[in-house]
C-alpha positions in Angstrom: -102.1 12.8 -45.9 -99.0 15.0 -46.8 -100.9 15.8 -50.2 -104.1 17.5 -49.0 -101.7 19.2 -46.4 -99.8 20.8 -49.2 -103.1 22.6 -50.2 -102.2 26.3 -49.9 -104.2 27.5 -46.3 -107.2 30.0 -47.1 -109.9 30.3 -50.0 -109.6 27.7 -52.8 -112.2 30.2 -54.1 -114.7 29.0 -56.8 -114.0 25.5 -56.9 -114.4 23.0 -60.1 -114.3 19.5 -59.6 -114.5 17.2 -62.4 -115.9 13.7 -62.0 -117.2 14.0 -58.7 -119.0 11.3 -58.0 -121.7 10.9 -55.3 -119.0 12.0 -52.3 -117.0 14.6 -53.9 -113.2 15.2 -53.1 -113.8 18.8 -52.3 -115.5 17.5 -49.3 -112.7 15.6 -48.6 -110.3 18.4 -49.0 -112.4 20.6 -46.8 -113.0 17.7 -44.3 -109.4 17.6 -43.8 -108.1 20.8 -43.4 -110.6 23.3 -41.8 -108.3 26.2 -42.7 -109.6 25.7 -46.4 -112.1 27.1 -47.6 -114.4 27.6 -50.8 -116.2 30.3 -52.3 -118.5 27.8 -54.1 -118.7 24.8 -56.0 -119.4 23.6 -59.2 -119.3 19.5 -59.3 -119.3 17.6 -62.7 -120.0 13.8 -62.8 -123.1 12.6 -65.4 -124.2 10.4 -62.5 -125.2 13.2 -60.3 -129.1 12.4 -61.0 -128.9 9.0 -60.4 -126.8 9.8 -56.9 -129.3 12.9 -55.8 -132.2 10.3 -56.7 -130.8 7.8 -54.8 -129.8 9.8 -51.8 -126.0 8.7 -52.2 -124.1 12.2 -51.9 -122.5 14.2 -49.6 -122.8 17.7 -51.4 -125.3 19.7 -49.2 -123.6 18.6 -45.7 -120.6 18.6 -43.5 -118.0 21.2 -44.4 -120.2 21.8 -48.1 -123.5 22.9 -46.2 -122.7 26.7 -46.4 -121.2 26.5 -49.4 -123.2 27.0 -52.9 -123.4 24.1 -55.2 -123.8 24.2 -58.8 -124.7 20.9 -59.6 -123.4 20.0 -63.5 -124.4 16.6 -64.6 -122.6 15.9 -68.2 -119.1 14.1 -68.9 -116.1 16.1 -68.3 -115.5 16.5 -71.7 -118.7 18.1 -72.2 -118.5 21.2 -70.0 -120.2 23.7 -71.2 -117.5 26.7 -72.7 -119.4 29.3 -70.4 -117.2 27.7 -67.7 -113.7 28.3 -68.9 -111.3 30.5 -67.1 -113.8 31.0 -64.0 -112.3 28.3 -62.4 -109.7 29.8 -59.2 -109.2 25.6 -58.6 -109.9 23.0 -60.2 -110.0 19.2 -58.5 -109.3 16.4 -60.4 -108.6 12.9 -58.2 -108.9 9.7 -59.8 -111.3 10.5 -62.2 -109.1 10.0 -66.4 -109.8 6.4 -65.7 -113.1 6.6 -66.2 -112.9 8.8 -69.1 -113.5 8.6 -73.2 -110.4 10.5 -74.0 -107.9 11.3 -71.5 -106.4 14.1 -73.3 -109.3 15.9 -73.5 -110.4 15.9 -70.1 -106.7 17.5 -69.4 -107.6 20.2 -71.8 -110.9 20.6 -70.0 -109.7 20.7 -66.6 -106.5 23.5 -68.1 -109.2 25.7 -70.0 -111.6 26.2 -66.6 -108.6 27.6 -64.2 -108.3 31.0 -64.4 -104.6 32.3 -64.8 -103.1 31.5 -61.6 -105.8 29.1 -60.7 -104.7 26.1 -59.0 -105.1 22.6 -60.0 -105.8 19.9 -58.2 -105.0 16.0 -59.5 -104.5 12.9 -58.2 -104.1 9.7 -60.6 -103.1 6.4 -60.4 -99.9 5.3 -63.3 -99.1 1.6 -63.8 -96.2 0.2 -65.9 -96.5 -0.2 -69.3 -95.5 -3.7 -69.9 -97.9 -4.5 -67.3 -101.1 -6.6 -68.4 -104.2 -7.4 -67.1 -103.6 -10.4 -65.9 -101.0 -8.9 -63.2 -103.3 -6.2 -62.6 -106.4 -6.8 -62.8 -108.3 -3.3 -62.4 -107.1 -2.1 -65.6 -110.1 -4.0 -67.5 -112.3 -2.1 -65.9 -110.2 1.5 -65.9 -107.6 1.5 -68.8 -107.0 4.8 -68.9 -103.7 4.9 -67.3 -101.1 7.8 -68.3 -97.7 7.0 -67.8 -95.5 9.5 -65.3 -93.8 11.2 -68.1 -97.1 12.4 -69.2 -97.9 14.0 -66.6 -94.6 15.5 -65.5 -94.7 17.0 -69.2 -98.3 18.3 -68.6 -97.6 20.2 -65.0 -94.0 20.2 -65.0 -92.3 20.7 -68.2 -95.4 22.0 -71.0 -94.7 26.0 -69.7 -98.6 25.9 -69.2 -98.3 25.9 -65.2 -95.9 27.6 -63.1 -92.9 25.3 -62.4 -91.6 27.1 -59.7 -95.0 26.9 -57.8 -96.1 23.5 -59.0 -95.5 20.4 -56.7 -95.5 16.1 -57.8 -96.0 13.9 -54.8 -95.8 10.6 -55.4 -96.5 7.0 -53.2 -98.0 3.3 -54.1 -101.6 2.8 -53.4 -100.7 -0.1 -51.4 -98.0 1.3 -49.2 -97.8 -0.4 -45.9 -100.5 -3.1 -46.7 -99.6 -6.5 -46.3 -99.7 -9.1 -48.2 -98.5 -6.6 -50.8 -99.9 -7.2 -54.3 -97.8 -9.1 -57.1 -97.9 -5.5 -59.1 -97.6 -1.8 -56.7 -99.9 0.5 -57.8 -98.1 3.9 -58.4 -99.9 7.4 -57.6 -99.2 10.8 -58.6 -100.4 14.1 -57.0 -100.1 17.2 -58.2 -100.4 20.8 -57.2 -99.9 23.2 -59.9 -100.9 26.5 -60.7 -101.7 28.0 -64.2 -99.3 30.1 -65.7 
């Protein structure tokens, strides 16, 4: 996909990813593109016991078996201070849905980057004057933060480089058919802390 080919070739470096979930996008990332690379790993999601007990992760194998792996299991939004600024990336895909407060978890994800440090996010936006009833996922994840939020946050907020800093954007549903009633919009970015 045109996003993860975007990803800057060479070391990602130490790598954060918030709400990784038992398969982890960094595996992803480095599945994809075997000229990336990470120094290590640190993966947050407060499900990791229940995954590791369960057998249902990925993060000892494929491209993450010679990588160290911090495992962190606590919300996003309670990442320990000792963290911030010793993050060279930070990856963040689909995961302010399943948040308590959005904003925060931006604030998290900002303060863990060192300067320079690239971050990593991919989120799904919806219409506002779209309801439940023409979408029916947003029951179950109603964070959704309109484009203009995050355009402010990586584009426009002076916090990440602008002239570095890239916004992809597609529908989730994109060559399926039938297509649904409502298109699911989804924003990438890559930016990099100013």
């Amino acid at each position: 996909d045109r996003f993860f080919a975007a990803i800057p070739a060479g070391s990602l470096g130490r790598v954060f990813e918030l709400g990784a979930g038992p398969l982890t996008q960094t595996w992803e990332i480095l599945n994809a593109r075997p000229d990336v690379s990470v120094s290590e790993a640190v993966l947050e999601d407060p499900g990791i016991p229940g995954y590791v007990r369960n057998n249902l992760t990925r993060y000892f194998s494929g491209p993450l078996a010679r990588v160290p792996i911090t495992l962190l299991p606590v919300g996003a939004e309670e990442v320990p201070p000792e963290h911030f600024g010793t993050a060279d990336t930070v990856v963040m895909i689909n995961v302010i849905e399943h948040a308590f407060n959005g904003f925060a978890l931006l604030h998290i994800g900002y303060r863990l980057l060192k300067p320079g440090g690239l971050f990593i996010l991919k989120e799904r936006v919806v219409r506002m004057d779209v309801g439940p009833k023409d979408f029916p996922s947003m029951e179950t994840h109603p964070i959704r933060l309109r484009q203009a939020v995050w355009d402010w946050f990586f584009l426009q907020s002076g916090a990440f480089a602008r002239d570095r800093s890239r916004r992809f954007f597609h529908y989730a549903d994109q060559g399926r058919r039938p297509r649904k009633k409502f298109e699911e919009e989804v924003l990438e970015y890559l930016a990099f802390k100013a």
